[in-house]
VEXDREN-2710 file (C-alpha; in Angstrom, 1 decimal):
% VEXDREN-2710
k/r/px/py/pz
1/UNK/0.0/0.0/0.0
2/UNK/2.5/2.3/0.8
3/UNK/4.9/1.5/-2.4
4/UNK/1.0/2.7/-4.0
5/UNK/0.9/6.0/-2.1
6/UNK/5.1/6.4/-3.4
7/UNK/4.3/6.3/-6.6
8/UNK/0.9/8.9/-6.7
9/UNK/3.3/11.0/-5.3
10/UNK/5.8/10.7/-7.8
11/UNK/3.7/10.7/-10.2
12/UNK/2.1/14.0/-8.9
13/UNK/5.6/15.7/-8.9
14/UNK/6.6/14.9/-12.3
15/UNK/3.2/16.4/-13.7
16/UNK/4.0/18.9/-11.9
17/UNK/7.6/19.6/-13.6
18/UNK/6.5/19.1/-16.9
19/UNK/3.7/22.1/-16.4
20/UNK/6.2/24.1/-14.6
21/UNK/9.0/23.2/-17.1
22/UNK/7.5/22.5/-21.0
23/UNK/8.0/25.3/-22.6
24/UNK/5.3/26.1/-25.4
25/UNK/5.2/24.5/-28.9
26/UNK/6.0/27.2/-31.8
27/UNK/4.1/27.4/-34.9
28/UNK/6.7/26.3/-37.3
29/UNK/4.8/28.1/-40.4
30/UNK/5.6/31.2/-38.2
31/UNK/9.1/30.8/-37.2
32/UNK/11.3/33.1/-39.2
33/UNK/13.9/34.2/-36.5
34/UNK/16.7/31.7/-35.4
35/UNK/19.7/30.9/-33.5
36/UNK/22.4/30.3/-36.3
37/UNK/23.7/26.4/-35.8
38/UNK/26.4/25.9/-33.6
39/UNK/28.9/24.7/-36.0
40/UNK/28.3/27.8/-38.5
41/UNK/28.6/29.6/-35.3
42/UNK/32.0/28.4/-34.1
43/UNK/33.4/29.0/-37.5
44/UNK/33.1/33.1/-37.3
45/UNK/31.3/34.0/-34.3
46/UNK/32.0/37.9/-34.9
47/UNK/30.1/37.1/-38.3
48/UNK/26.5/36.6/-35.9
49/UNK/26.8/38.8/-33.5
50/UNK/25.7/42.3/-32.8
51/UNK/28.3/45.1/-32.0
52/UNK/26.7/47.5/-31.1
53/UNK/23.1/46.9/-30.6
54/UNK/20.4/44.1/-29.6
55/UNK/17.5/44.1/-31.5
56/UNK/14.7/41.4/-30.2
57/UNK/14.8/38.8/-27.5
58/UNK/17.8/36.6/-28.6
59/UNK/20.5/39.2/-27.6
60/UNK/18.5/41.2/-25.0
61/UNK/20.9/43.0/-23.0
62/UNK/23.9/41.7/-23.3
63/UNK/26.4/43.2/-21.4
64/UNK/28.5/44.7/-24.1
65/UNK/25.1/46.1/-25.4
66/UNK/23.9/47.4/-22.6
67/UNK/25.0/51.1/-23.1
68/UNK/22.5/51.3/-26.5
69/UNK/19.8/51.2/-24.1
70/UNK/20.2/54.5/-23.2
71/UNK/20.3/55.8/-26.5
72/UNK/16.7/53.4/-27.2
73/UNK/15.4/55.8/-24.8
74/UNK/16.4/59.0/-26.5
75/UNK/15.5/57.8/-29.8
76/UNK/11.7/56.5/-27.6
77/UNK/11.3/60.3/-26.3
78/UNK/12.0/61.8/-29.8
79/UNK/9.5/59.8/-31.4
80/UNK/7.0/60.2/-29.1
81/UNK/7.2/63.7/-29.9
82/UNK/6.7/63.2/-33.3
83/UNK/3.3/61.6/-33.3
84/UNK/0.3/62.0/-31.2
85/UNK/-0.9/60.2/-28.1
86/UNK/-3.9/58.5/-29.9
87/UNK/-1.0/56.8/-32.9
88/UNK/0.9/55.9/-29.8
89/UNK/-1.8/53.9/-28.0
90/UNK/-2.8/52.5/-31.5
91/UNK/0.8/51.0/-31.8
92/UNK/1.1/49.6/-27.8
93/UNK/-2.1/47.4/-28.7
94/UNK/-0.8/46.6/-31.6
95/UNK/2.0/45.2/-29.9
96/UNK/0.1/43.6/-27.9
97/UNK/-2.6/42.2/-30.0
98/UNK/0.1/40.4/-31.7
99/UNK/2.2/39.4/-29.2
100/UNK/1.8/35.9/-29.8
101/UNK/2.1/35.8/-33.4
102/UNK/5.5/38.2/-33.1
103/UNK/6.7/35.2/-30.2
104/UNK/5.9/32.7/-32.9
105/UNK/8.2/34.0/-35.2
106/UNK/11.3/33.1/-33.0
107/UNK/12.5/29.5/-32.9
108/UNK/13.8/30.4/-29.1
109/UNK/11.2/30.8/-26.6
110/UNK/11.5/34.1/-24.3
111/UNK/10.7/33.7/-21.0
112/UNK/10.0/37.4/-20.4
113/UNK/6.9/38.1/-19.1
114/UNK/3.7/39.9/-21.6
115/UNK/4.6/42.9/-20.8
116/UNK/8.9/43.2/-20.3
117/UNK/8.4/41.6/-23.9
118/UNK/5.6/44.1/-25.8
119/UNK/8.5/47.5/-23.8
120/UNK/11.4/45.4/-25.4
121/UNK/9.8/44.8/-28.9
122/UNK/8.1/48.7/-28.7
123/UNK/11.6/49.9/-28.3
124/UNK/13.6/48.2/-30.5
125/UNK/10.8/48.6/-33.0
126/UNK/11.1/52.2/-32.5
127/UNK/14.5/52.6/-32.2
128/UNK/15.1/51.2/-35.4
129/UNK/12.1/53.3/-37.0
130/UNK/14.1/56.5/-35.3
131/UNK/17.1/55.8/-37.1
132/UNK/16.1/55.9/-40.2
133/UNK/14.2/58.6/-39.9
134/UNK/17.0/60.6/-39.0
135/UNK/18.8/59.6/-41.7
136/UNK/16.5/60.7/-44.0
137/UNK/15.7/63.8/-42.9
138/UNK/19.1/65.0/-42.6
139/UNK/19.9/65.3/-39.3
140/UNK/22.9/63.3/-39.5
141/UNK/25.0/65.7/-37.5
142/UNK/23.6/65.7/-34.9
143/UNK/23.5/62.2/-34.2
144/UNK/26.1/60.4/-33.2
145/UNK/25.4/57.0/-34.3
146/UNK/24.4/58.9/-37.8
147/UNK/28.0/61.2/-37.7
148/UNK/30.8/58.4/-38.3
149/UNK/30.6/56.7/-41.4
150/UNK/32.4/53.4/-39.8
151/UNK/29.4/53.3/-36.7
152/UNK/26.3/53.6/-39.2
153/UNK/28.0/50.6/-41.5
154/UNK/28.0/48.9/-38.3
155/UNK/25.0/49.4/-37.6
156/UNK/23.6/48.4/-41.2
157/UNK/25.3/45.4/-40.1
158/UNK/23.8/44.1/-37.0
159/UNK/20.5/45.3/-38.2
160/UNK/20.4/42.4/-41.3
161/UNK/22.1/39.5/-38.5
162/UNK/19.9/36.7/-38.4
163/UNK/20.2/36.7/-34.7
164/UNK/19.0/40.1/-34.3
165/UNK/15.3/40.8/-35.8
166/UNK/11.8/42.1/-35.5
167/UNK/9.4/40.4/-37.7
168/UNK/9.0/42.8/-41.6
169/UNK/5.2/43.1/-40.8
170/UNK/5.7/44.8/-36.9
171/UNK/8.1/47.6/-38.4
172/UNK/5.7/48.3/-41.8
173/UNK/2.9/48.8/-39.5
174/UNK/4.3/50.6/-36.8
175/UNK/5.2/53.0/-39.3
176/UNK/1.9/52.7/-40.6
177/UNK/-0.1/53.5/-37.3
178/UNK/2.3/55.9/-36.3
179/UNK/2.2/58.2/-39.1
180/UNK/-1.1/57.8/-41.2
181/UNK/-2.2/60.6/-43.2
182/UNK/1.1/61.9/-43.1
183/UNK/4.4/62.7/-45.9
184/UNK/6.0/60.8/-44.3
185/UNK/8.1/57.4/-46.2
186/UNK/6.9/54.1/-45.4
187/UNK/8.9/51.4/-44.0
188/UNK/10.3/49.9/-46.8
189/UNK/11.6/53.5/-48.8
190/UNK/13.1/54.5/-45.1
191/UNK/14.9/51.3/-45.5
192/UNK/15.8/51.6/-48.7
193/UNK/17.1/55.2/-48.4
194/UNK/19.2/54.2/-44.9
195/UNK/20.6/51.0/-46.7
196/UNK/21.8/52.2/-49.6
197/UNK/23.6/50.2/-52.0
198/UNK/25.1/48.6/-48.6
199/UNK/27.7/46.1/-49.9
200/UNK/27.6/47.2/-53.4
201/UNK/24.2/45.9/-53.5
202/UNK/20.3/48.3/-53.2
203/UNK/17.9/46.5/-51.5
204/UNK/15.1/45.4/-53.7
205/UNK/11.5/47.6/-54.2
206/UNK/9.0/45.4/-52.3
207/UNK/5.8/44.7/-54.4
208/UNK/2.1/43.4/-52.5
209/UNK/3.3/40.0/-54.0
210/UNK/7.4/40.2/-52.4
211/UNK/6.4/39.3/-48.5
212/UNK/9.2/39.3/-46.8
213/UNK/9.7/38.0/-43.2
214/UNK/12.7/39.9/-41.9
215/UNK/15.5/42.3/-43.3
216/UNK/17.6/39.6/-43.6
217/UNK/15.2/38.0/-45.8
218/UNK/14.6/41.1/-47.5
219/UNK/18.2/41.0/-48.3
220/UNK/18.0/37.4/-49.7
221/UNK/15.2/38.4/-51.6
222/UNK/17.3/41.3/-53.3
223/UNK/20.2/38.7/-54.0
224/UNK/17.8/37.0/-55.4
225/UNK/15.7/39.5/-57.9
226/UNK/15.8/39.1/-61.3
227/UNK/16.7/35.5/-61.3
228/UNK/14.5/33.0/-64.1
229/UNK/15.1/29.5/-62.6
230/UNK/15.2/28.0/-65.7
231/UNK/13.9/24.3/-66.7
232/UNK/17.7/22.8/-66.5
233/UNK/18.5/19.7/-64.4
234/UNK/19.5/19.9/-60.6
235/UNK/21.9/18.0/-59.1
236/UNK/25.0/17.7/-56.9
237/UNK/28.0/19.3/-58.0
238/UNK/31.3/17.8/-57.5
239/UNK/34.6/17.5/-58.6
240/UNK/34.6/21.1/-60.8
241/UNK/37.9/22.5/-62.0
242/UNK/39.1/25.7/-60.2
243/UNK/39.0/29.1/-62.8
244/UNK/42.5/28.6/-63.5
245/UNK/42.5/25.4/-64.8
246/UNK/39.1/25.7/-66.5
247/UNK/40.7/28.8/-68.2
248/UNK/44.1/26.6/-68.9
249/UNK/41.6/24.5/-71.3
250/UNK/40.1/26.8/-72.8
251/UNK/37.1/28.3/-71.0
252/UNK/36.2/31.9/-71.6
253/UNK/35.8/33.8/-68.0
254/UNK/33.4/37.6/-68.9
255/UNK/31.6/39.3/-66.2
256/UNK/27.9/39.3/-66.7
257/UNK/26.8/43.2/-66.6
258/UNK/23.1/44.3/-66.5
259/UNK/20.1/44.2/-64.4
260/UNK/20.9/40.5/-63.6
261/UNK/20.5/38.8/-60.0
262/UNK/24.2/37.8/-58.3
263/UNK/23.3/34.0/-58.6
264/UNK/22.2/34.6/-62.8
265/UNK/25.5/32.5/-63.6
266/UNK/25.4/31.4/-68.0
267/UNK/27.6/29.8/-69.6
268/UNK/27.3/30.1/-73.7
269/UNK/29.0/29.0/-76.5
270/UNK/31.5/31.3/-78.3
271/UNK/31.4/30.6/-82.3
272/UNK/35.0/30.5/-83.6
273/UNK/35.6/30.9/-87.5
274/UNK/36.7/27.4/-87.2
275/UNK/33.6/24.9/-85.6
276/UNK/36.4/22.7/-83.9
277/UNK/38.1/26.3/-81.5
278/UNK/34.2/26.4/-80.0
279/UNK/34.5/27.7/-76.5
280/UNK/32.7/27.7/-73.7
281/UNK/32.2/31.0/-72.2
282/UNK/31.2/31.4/-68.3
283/UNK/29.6/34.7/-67.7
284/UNK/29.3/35.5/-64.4
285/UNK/27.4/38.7/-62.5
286/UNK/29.9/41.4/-60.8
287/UNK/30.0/40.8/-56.9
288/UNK/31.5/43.7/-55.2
289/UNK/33.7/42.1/-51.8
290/UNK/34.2/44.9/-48.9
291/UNK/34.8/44.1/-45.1
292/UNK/31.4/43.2/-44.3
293/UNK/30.5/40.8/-46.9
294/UNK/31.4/37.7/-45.7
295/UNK/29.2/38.4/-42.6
296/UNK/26.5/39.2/-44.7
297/UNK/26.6/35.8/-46.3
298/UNK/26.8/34.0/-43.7
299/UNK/23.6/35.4/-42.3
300/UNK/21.6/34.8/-45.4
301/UNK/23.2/31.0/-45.8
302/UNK/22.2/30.5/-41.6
303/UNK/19.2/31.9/-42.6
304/UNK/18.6/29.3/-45.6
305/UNK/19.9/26.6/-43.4
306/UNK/17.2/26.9/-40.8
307/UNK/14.3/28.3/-42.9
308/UNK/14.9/27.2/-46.9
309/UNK/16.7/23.9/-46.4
310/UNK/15.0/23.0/-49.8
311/UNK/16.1/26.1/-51.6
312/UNK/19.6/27.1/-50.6
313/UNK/20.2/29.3/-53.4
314/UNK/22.4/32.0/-52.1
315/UNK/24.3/28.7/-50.7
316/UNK/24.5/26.9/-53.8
317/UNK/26.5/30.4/-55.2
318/UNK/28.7/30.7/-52.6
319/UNK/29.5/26.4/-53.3
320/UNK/30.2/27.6/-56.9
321/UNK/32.2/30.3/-56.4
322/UNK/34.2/28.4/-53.8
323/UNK/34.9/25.4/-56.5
324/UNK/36.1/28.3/-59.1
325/UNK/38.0/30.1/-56.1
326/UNK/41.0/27.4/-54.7
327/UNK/43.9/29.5/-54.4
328/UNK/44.9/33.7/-54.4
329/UNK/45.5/33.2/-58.6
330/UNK/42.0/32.4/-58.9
331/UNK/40.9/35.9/-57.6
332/UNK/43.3/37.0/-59.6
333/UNK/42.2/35.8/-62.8
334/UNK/38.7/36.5/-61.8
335/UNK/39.8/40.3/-60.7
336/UNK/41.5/40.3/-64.0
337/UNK/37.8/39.9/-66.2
338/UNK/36.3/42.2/-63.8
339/UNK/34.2/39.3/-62.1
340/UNK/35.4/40.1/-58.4
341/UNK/35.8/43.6/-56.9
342/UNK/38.4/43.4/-54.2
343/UNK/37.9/46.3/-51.3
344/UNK/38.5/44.3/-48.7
345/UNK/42.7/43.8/-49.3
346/UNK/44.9/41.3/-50.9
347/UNK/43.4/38.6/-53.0
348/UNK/44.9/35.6/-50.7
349/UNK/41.6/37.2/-48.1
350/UNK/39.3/36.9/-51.0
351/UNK/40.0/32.9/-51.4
352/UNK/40.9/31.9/-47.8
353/UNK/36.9/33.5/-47.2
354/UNK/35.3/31.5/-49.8
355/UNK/37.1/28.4/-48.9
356/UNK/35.4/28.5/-45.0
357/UNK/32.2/29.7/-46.4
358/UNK/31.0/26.5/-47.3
359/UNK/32.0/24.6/-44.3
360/UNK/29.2/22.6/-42.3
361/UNK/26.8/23.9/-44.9
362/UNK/24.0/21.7/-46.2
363/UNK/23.1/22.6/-49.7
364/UNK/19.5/21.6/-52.1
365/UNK/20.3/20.3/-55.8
366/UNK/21.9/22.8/-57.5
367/UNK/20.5/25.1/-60.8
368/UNK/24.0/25.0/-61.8
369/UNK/24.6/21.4/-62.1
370/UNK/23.8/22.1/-66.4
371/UNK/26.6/24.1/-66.3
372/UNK/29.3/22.0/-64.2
373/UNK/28.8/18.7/-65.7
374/UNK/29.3/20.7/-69.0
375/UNK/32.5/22.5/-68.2
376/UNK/33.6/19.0/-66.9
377/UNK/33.2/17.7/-70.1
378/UNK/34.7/20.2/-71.8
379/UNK/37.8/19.7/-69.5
380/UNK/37.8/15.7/-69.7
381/UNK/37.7/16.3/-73.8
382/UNK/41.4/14.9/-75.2
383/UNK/41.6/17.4/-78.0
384/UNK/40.9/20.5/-75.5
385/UNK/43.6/18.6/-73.1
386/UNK/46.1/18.8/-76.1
387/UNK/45.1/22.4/-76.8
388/UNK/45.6/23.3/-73.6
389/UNK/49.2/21.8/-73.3
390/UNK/50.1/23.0/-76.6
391/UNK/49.5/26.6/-75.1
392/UNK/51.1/26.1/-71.7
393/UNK/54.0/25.0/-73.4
394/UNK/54.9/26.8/-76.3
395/UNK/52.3/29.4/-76.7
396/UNK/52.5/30.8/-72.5
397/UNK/54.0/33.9/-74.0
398/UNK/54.9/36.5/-76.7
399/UNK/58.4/35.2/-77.1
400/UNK/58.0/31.8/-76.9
401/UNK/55.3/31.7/-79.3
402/UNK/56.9/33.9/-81.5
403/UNK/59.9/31.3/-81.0
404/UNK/58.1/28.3/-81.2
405/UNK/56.5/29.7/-84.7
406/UNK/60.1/30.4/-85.9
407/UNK/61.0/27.0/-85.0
408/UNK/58.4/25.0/-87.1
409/UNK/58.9/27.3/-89.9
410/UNK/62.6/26.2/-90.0
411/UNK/61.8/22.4/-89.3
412/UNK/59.5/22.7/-92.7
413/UNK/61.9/24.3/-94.6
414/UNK/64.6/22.1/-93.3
415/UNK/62.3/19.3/-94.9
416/UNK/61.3/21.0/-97.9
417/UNK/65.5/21.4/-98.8
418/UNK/65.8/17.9/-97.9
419/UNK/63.3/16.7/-100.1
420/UNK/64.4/18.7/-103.2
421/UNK/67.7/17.5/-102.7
422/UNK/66.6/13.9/-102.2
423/UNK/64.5/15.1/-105.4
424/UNK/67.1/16.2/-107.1
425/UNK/69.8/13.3/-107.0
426/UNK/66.8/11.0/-107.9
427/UNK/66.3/12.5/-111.0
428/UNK/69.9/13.4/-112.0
END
């Protein structure tokens, strides 16, 4: 009987611990907002983290963030001044209305309570409003953050880490509520303006049919503008040639100029006079490298990692450009056709960054496979193996091409002589 009682009361306790304990399931079809994978994580922790300021409940202050809570306030008072009491009630309830759904949207549950979470999201919501309001209204000069060139591209920085969001729909309406009947920019052409071309590259003009979740995803979405998929065969890729040795046999290298997404890699045939000197030609979109680019990658591949497993596209470039990118004389040669911009220092940087990019990522079948297995081809051909040799041989240079010219000119007339003299006895 008493081994009967033990038991109810264990029972009792662990009930008990699982209600005190479970934390609540997450609408997957609303989670947007993740932790980047541990391994990514180790790789290039700077690359994930915020400098200078948290935004949202997964870095909510940190210690070495801390001091930009004081400046959440200003930018709170300022923007309070800007709108009217009624616009500011209008956007707590909003907040608070969707409290659940904005929870939803991160894949780590806060354990703030309802209403330390609605004062964090209003202020980092605001802040971020604040910001770029300043910016566009000029009043960079007097704002500090705004003043120093090398804080505000830090700033554009943590504000697009994966890590470090508010869901797109809490900021557009925000900035909705907060400024109706106004002339004042919505969200997304304050965004745009602040931005910039940020990394060489504008962030895209959202249409009613571009919903975007985050600004990180808004910036995958711009990476990804423009592209066609086309109709081509996916697959794995494996085993391609690095640029140097695809351009040792032959293959044309041209960078791709237009209104054409980053990831709109071709390759086309180039016609020669003579059918047999047919080469391929890889044209490939300008990408523009400065300091920050390789954390701005990584964000957008975490971010395909953990929400588009299925379509990795942005991570199935980076793979590609890391099989054409081996050693600093690829950069080179891609530097050389105008493919690569370099502002970030010597080339050796340039190929020792793509070469970790693509470590502990998990890619979807590439839209490039087409275009590998025919370069690969092209390179396992014997004749373009011999024409290849032929050139690194005797035709590397000027002089010895010249030289190796002059040479089988004076082999054939060495013949020809020999043959009119062999002639020449015959018939005498």
């Amino acid at each position: 009987m008493s081994a009967f009682f033990k038991l109810e009361e264990f029972v009792e306790e662990l009930q008990i611990d699982i209600d005190k304990n479970l934390e609540p399931e997450l609408d997957p079809r609303q989670c947007c907002i993740y932790r980047v994978p541990k391994d990514l994580h180790r790789i290039n922790e700077g690359a994930y983290t915020p400098q200078l300021v948290s935004i949202g409940p997964l870095h909510h202050w940190k210690d070495e963030l801390v001091d930009m809570e004081k400046t959440k306030r200003k930018y709170m008072k300022s923007f309070l001044e800007r709108i009217t009491v009624q616009n500011r009630d209008k956007i707590i309830n909003f907040i608070k209305d969707n409290e659940k759904d904005v929870r939803n949207c991160y894949a780590e549950t806060s354990k703030l309570g309802s209403n330390e979470y609605v004062m964090m999201i209003l202020y980092d919501a605001i802040f971020i409003i604040e910001l770029l309001l300043r910016y566009e209204f000029n009043l960079r000069g007097r704002d500090i953050l705004l003043s120093t060139s090398m804080v505000r591209s830090s700033l554009c920085m943590d504000l697009q880490l994966l890590e470090n969001q508010l869901p797109y729909f809490v900021l557009e309406e925000i900035c909705k509520l907060a400024f109706a009947g106004l002339n004042i920019p919505t969200f997304m052409e304050l965004s745009r303006s602040f931005f910039g071309s940020f990394q060489g590259l504008e962030l895209s003009r959202l249409t009613p049919h571009v919903a975007v979740k985050h600004l990180t995803d808004w910036r995958r979405t711009t990476i990804l503008e423009n592209y066609q998929k086309s109709k081509q065969i996916n697959g794995w890729i494996h085993d391609l040639p690095c640029a140097v040795k695809l351009h040792e046999l032959g293959v044309k290298f041209k960078c791709f100029e237009g209104e054409h997404s980053l990831i709109d890699i071709r390759l086309e045939k180039q016609k020669q006079r003579i059918p047999c000197f047919e080469v391929p030609e890889m044209q490939i979109p300008h990408l523009k490298i400065f300091d920050n680019t390789e954390s701005l990658l990584r964000n957008i591949m975490a971010l395909e990692q953990c929400h588009y497993p299925w379509d990795t596209q942005v991570c199935n470039y980076v793979r590609l450009i890391d099989h054409l990118i081996d050693t600093e004389k690829d950069v080179d040669l891609l530097v050389g056709y105008g493919i690569i911009s370099n502002n970030m220092g010597d080339n050796a940087s340039v190929a020792n960054m793509f070469n970790k990019l693509g470590q502990f990522i998990n890619v979807s079948k590439s839209l490039y496979y087409d275009i590998c297995e025919e370069l690969k081809g092209h390179c396992n051909n014997p004749w373009n193996k011999t024409k290849a040799t032929l050139k690194r041989v005797y035709f590397n240079n000027l002089w010895r091409g010249t030289a190796t010219i002059v040479a089988v000119l004076l082999l054939l007339l060495t013949i020809i002589q020999t043959l009119c003299s062999i002639l020449q006895v015959v018939f005498t």
